[in-house]
Structures are given as structure tokens and as C-alpha cells.
C-alpha positions as CSV (number, residue, x, y, z in Angstrom):
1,X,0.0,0.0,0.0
2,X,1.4,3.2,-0.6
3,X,1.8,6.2,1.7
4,X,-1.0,8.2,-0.3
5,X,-3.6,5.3,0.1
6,X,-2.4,4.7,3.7
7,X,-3.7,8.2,4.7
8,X,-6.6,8.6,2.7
9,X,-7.9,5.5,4.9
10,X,-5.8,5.8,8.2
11,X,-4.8,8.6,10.2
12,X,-0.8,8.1,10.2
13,X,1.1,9.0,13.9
14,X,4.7,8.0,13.0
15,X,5.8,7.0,9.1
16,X,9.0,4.8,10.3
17,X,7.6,2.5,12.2
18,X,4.0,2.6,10.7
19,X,1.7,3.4,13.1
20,X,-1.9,4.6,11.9
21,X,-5.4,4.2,12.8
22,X,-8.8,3.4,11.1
23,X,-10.6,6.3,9.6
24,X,-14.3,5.4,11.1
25,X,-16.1,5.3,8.8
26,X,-14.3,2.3,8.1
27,X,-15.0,0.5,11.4
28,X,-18.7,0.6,10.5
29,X,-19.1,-3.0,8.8
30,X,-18.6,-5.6,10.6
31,X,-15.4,-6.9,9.6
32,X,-13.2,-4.5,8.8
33,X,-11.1,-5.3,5.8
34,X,-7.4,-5.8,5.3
35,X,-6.5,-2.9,3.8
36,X,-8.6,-0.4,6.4
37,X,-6.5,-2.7,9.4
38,X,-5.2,-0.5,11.9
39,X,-1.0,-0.7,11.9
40,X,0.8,-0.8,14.9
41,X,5.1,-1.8,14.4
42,X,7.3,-1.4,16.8
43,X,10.2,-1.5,13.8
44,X,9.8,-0.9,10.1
45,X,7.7,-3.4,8.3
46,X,10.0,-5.7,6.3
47,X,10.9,-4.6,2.6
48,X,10.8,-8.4,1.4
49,X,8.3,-11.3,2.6
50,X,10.0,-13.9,4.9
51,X,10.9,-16.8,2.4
52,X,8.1,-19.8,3.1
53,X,10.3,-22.1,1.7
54,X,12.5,-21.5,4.1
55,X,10.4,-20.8,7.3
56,X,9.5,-23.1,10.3
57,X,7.9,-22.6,13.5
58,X,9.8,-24.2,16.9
59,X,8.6,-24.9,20.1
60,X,11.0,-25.5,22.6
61,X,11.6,-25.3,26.4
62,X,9.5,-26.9,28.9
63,X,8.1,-29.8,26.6
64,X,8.6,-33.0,26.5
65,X,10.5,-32.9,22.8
66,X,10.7,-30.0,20.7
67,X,8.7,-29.6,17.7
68,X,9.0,-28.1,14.1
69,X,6.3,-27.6,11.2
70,X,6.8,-25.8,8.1
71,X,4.1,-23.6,6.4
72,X,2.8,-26.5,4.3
73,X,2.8,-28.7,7.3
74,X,0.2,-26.2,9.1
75,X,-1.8,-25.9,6.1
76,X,-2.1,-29.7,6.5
77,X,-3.7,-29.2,10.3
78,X,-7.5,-29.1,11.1
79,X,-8.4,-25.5,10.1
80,X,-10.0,-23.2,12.3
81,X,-11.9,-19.9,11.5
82,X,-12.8,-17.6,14.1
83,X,-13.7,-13.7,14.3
84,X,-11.8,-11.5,16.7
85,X,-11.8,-8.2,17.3
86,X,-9.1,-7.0,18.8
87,X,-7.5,-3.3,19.7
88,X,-4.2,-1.6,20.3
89,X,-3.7,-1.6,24.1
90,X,-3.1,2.0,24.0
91,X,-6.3,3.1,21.6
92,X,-8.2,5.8,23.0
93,X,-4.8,7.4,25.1
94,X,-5.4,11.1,23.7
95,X,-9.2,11.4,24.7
96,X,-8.4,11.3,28.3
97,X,-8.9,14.4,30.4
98,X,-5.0,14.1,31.1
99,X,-2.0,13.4,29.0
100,X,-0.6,9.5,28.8
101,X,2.8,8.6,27.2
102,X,2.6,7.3,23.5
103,X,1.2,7.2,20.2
104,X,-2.3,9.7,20.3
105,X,-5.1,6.7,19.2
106,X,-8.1,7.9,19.6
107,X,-11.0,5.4,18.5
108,X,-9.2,3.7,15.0
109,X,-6.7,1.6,16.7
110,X,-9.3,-1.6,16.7
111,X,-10.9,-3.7,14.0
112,X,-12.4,-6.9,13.4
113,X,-11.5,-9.6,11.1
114,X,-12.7,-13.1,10.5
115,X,-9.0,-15.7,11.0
116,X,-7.9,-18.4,9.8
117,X,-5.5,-20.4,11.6
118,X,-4.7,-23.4,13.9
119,X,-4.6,-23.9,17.5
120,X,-2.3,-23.8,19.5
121,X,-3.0,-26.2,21.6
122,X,-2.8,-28.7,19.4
123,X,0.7,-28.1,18.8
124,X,1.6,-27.8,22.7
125,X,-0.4,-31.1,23.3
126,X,2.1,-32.5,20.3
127,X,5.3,-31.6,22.2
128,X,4.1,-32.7,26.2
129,X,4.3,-30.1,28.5
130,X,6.3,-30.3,31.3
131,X,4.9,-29.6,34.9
132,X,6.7,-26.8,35.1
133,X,4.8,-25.5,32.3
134,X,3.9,-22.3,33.2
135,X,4.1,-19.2,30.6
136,X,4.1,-19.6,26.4
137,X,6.6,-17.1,24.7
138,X,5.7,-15.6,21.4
139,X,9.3,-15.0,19.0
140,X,8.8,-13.1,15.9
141,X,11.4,-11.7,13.6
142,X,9.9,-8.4,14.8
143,X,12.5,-5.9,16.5
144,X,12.2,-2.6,18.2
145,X,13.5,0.5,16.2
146,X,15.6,1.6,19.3
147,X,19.1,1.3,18.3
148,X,19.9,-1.8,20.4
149,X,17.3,-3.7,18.2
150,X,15.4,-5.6,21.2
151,X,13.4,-8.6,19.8
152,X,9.9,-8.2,20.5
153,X,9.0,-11.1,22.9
154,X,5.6,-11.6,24.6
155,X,4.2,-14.6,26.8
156,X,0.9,-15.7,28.2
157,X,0.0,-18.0,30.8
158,X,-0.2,-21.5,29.5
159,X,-4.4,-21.7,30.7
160,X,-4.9,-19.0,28.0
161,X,-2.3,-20.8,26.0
162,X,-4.4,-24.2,25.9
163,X,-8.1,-22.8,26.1
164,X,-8.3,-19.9,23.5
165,X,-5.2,-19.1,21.5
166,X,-4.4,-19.0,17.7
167,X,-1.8,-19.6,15.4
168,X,-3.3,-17.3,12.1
169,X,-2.3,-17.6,9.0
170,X,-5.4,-16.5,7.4
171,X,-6.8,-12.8,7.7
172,X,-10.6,-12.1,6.1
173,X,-10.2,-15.2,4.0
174,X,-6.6,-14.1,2.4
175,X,-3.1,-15.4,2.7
176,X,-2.2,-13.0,6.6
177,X,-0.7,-9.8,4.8
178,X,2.8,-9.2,5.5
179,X,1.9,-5.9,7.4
180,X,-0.4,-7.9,9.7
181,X,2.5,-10.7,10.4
182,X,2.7,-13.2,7.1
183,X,3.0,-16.3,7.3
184,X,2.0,-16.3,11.0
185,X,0.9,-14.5,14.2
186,X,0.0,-15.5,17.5
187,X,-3.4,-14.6,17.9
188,X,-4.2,-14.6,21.8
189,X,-8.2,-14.2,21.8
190,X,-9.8,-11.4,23.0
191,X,-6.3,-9.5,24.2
192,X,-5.3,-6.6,23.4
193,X,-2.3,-6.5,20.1
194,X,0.2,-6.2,22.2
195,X,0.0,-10.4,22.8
196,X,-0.7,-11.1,19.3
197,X,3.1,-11.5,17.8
198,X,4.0,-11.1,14.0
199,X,6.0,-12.8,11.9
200,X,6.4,-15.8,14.2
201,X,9.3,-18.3,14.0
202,X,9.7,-19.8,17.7
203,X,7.2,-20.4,20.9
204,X,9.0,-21.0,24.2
205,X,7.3,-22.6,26.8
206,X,8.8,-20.9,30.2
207,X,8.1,-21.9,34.4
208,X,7.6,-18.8,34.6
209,X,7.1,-14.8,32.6
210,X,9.1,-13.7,29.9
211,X,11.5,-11.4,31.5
212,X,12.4,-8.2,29.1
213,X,11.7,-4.9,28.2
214,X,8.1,-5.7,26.4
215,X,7.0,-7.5,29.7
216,X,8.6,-5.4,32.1
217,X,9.2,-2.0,30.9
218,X,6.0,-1.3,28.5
219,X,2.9,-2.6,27.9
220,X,1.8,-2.7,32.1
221,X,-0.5,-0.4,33.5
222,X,1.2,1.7,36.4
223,X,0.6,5.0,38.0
224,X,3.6,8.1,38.4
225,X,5.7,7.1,41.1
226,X,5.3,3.1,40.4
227,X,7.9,0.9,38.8
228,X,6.4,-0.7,35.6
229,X,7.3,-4.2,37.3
230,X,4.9,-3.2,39.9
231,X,2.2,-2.7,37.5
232,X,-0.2,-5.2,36.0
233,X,0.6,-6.6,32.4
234,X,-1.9,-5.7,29.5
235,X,-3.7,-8.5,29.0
236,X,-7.6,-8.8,28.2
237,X,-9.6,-5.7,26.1
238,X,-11.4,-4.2,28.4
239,X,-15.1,-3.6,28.1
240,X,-15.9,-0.4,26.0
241,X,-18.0,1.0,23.1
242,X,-17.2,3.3,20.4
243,X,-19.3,5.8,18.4
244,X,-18.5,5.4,14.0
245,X,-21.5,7.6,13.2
246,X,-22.2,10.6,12.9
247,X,-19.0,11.9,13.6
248,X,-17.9,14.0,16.0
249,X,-18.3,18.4,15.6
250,X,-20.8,17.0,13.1
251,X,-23.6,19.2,11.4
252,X,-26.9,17.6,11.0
253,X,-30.3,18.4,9.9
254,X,-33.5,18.1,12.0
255,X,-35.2,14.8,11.7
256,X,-34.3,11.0,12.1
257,X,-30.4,10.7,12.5
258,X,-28.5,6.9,13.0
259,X,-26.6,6.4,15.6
260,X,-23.9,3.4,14.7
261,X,-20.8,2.1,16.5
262,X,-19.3,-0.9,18.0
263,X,-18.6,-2.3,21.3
264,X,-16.5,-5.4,22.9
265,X,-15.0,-6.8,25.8
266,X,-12.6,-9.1,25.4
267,X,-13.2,-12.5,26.2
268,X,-16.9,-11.7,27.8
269,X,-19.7,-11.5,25.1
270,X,-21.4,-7.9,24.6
271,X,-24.9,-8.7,26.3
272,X,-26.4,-4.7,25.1
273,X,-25.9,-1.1,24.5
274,X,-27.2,2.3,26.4
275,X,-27.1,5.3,24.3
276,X,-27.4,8.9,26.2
277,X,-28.3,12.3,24.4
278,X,-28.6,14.6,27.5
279,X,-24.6,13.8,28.5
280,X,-25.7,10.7,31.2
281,X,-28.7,11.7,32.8
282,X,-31.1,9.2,31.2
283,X,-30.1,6.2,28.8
284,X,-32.1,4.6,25.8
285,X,-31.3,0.9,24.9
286,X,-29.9,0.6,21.3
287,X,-30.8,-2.1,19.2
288,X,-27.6,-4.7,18.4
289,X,-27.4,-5.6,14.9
290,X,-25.1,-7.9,12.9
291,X,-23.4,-11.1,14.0
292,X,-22.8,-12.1,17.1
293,X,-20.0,-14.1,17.9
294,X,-18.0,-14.4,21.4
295,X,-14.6,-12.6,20.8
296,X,-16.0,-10.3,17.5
297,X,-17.7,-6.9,18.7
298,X,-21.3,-6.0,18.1
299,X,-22.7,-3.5,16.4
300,X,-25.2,-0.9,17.6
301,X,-27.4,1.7,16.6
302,X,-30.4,4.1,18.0
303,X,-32.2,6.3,16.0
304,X,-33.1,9.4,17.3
305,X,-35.9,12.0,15.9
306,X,-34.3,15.7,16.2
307,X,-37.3,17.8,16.2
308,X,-35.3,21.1,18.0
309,X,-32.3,22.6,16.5
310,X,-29.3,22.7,18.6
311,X,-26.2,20.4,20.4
312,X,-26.4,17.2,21.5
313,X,-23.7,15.1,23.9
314,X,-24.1,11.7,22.7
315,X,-22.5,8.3,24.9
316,X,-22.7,5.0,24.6
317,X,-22.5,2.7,27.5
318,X,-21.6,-1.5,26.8
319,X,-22.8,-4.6,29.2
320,X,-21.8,-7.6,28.5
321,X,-22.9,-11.3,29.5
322,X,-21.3,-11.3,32.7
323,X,-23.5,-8.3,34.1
324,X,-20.7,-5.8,33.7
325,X,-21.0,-2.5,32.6
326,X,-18.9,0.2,31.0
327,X,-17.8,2.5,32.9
328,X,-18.8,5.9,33.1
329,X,-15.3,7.6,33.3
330,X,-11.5,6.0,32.5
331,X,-8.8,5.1,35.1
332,X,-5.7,7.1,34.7
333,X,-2.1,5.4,34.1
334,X,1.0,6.3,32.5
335,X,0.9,4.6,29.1
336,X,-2.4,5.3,28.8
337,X,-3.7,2.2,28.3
338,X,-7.3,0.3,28.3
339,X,-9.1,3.8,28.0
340,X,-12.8,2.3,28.5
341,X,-14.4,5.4,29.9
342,X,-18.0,6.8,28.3
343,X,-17.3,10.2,29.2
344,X,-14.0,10.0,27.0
345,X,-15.7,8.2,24.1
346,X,-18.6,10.8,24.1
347,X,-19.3,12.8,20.6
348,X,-20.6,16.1,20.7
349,X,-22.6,17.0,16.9
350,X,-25.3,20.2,16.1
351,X,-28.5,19.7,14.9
352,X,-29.3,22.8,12.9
């Protein structure tokens, strides 16, 4: 894709490493396509695609014997297709009341796509874990753009490991494009993208956390004055809802106006939706619309009769099936990350 198409459908933060968020307009179907994907590298994206010829996947450490499989190899394996929607940990960081550290998301860094891919479990259960079997760590040929090139390591816990994780090699029915991690990305369901490594080539199962500067340093949420260590790592998406339409300063004329946008919560199904047009004080269920499917996000909309001219505060407020419920304003951290907070994700439009 080239820089001109990029930004006529994302809003680019930093060039080198590509970093750019969803226009929308373009979150507004269901799945998002490939090309409308949010990008988030912590290096630049490789010139040349990783040679499949070439390529294998290891697991190693705390198994009983290691294991190898090359791309046609996977291909081979029971298939699995599953939607997922899943965000940036740090979209949303610029619409809180104060300033966070990082890239300034504010509602594009998310998107859902339909993937293809294996499970992981399968391939753990092939090479016998250990008892000591305690963390899974994600390799990729991903490094950071800092000049002392730190490889980009994440791990899980081996329960989330065993129960609910994907190996993708399929994105929307294509071959995983080589921006999105090509030929295969660990696909953590229902976590945030910070779990979900590209361009994988080894899994190491640990006894205990990955210890380095993507587990330790970034990527936890801690307050000023903390230690990052003392923080809790970014794991599961927190439970939010965004508004795609109308959009936000918006002028619109007086009758019936459609109210869209999505909401999620990780692993936890989205149960409904509130919608407020008087900034909180009284709420209006919306009606959900689309597919549902556990770890995908469901659409919403209201549709509201303007019969007075002037502004209107509009929030939306997500429960999902475990009886939570959005909350009505963010927690503050450092990094800015997991911004779920109605207040922040309010739009303010004119009816004139």
C-alpha cells in the first residue's frame, strides 16, 4: 500500500515504524477489511516477505520434545476460523482528560476480522508439556526501532495458551498480509495487540514470565511514582464501546439521525448497549445488529428523531454477558492504556 492510500484511509502518527489508525467510517461493517486494518510496528515493516520455503515454526523449552512444522505442514492441520476483534492496548490514550505517554489513538486503533489459523494447543499437546509448564513465549522476527534492536518477545499463561489461543495464517479469508505478520501471528483471543506477535518463528514454553523490556518495561499499566514491574501486564480488552457515526463536531439536519458504533469486551460477550443524548442523565437501549460471535464486537445503533435545532452530547455505554458494565469515566495510568471510559468516548454534533 502506498503512503498516499495509507492516509486517505488511516490517520498516520509516526511514518517509520507505521503506526496509523482506522478512519471510522471504516469501522462501520462488521469486519473491517485488510486494507482499512489498523498498523501498529514497533520496527519498520519488512521490505521483502520472509521466504516460506525457508520458514519453520519451533517450540521449545518446557516440553517433553521440541517440535518443528513448516508452512505447508500447518496448512495440512484441522483448520480453524474464528472472528476477533481486537484493539491496540493504547487506543483511546489522547481522549483522556489528562496526557498519557505514546502514540495519540483515539478510537481507530481496533478492528475486526474473520481468522484463519490453527490452534495452539494442538501443537503444545504435540510436544508434552512439562509440569513446570507455566508461561508460552511468542518470538517473531519483529525488532524494536531503538538502536539496540530488542526482539519483540511476549508470553501468556499456559491456561490462555491451551483454552483460546491462535496460530493465524489466514486474515478475512486471504493469505495473513505481511503488514499484519505473514506467514503467522500469535493470535491470543480477545487481548489486546500487544499479545498477538507477527511474523512468528519460535514459541517457548517458560516456568515462569518472559522477563524483558516488552513484559517489564511497556505494555503494564502503572501509575507516576510506580515501577512498571509493579504494574499489571496488558492482558484482556477491556469492556468499552465506540461511536463510528455521525462523527464528532458534526452538522446535521433536524429529523431522524442513526446512531452506529461498536462495542467489545474481550473475552466476555457484549450482552447490550445504552445510548445517552442529554450527557448521562437518562439512557435509551440501542438495538444490536449484525453477527454475534464471542470474541468479534457487536454492532449498535439508536435512531433518534431531532425535532429542536441545537447540540447534542451523545454516549454510549456496553454490558456484557457477565452483568458488567462500562464505565462511566477512564482510570488514569502512565501509558495510557485500556481507555474504556463513556465520558472519553462521548461525541458532541449540532442539529441545525
Amino acid at each position: 500500500m502506498s503512503d498516499a492510500t495509507t492516509n486517505e484511509v488511516k490517520r498516520v502518527m509516526t511514518e517509520n515504524p507505521l503506526n496509523a489508525e482506522t478512519n471510522p467510517q471504516y469501522l462501520r461493517s462488521w469486519i473491517t477489511p485488510n486494507r482499512y486494518f489498523f498498523s501498529r510496528n514497533q520496527s519498520r515493516i519488512m521490505t521483502e516477505p520472509i521466504d516460506i520455503e525457508s520458514w519453520s515454526l519451533t517450540i521449545e523449552g518446557e516440553v517433553e520434545r521440541n517440535v518443528t512444522v513448516d508452512y505447508e505442514q500447518l496448512l495440512k492441520m484441522p483448520k480453524v476460523e474464528v472472528a476477533n476483534t481486537f484493539e491496540c492496548s493504547g487506543n483511546g490514550r489522547s481522549l483522556l482528560r489528562k496526557p498519557a505517554r505514546g502514540n495519540p489513538w483515539t478510537v481507530g486503533g481496533v478492528g475486526n476480522a474473520v481468522w484463519g489459523g490453527v490452534w495452539l494447543h494442538g501443537l503444545l499437546e504435540e510436544a508434552g508439556l512439562t509440569d513446570s509448564a507455566k508461561h508460552v513465549a511468542f518470538e517473531g522476527f519483529d525488532k524494536s526501532g531503538r538502536s539496540s534492536g530488542i526482539d519483540f518477545v511476549r508470553s501468556i499463561p499456559v491456561e490462555k495458551a491451551m483454552s483460546s489461543t491462535l496460530l493465524a495464517y489466514e486474515m478475512n479469508g486471504e493469505p495473513l498480509p505481511e503488514a499484519h505478520g505473514y506467514p503467522l501471528r500469535g493470535l491470543p483471543l480477545g487481548w489486546t495487540g500487544a499479545n498477538c506477535v507477527k511474523w512468528l518463528r519460535k514459541i517457548v514454553v517458560m516456568d515462569h514470565p518472559y522477563e524483558g523490556y516488552f513484559m517489564d518495561k511497556v505494555y503494564r499499566v502503572f501509575q507516576e511514582g510506580q515501577q512498571p514491574t509493579e504494574g499489571d501486564p496488558v492482558t484482556e480488552i477491556p469492556l468499552k464501546s465506540i461511536i463510528t457515526q455521525p462523527s464528532n463536531g458534526a452538522e446535521l439536519p433536524r429529523g431522524r439521525i442513526a446512531i452506529l458504533g461498536a462495542a467489545y469486551g474481550g473475552e466476555d460477550a457484549i450482552a447490550g448497549v445504552d445510548v445517552s443524548l442529554d450527557r448521562g442523565n437518562s439512557w435509551r437501549e440501542a438495538e444490536l445488529i449484525g453477527p454475534s460471535e464471542r470474541y468479534a464486537w457487536r454492532h449498535f445503533q439508536y435512531v433518534h428523531d431531532a425535532v429542536e435545532a441545537g447540540e447534542l452530547t451523545i454516549m454510549a455505554r456496553a454490558k456484557d454477558a457477565s452483568g458488567a458494565t462500562q464505565p462511566l469515566a477512564a482510570s488514569w495510568n502512565v501509558l495510557g492504556y485500556g481507555n474504556d471510559g463513556v465520558e472519553e468516548h462521548s461525541i458532541t454534533i449540532r442539529v441545525v
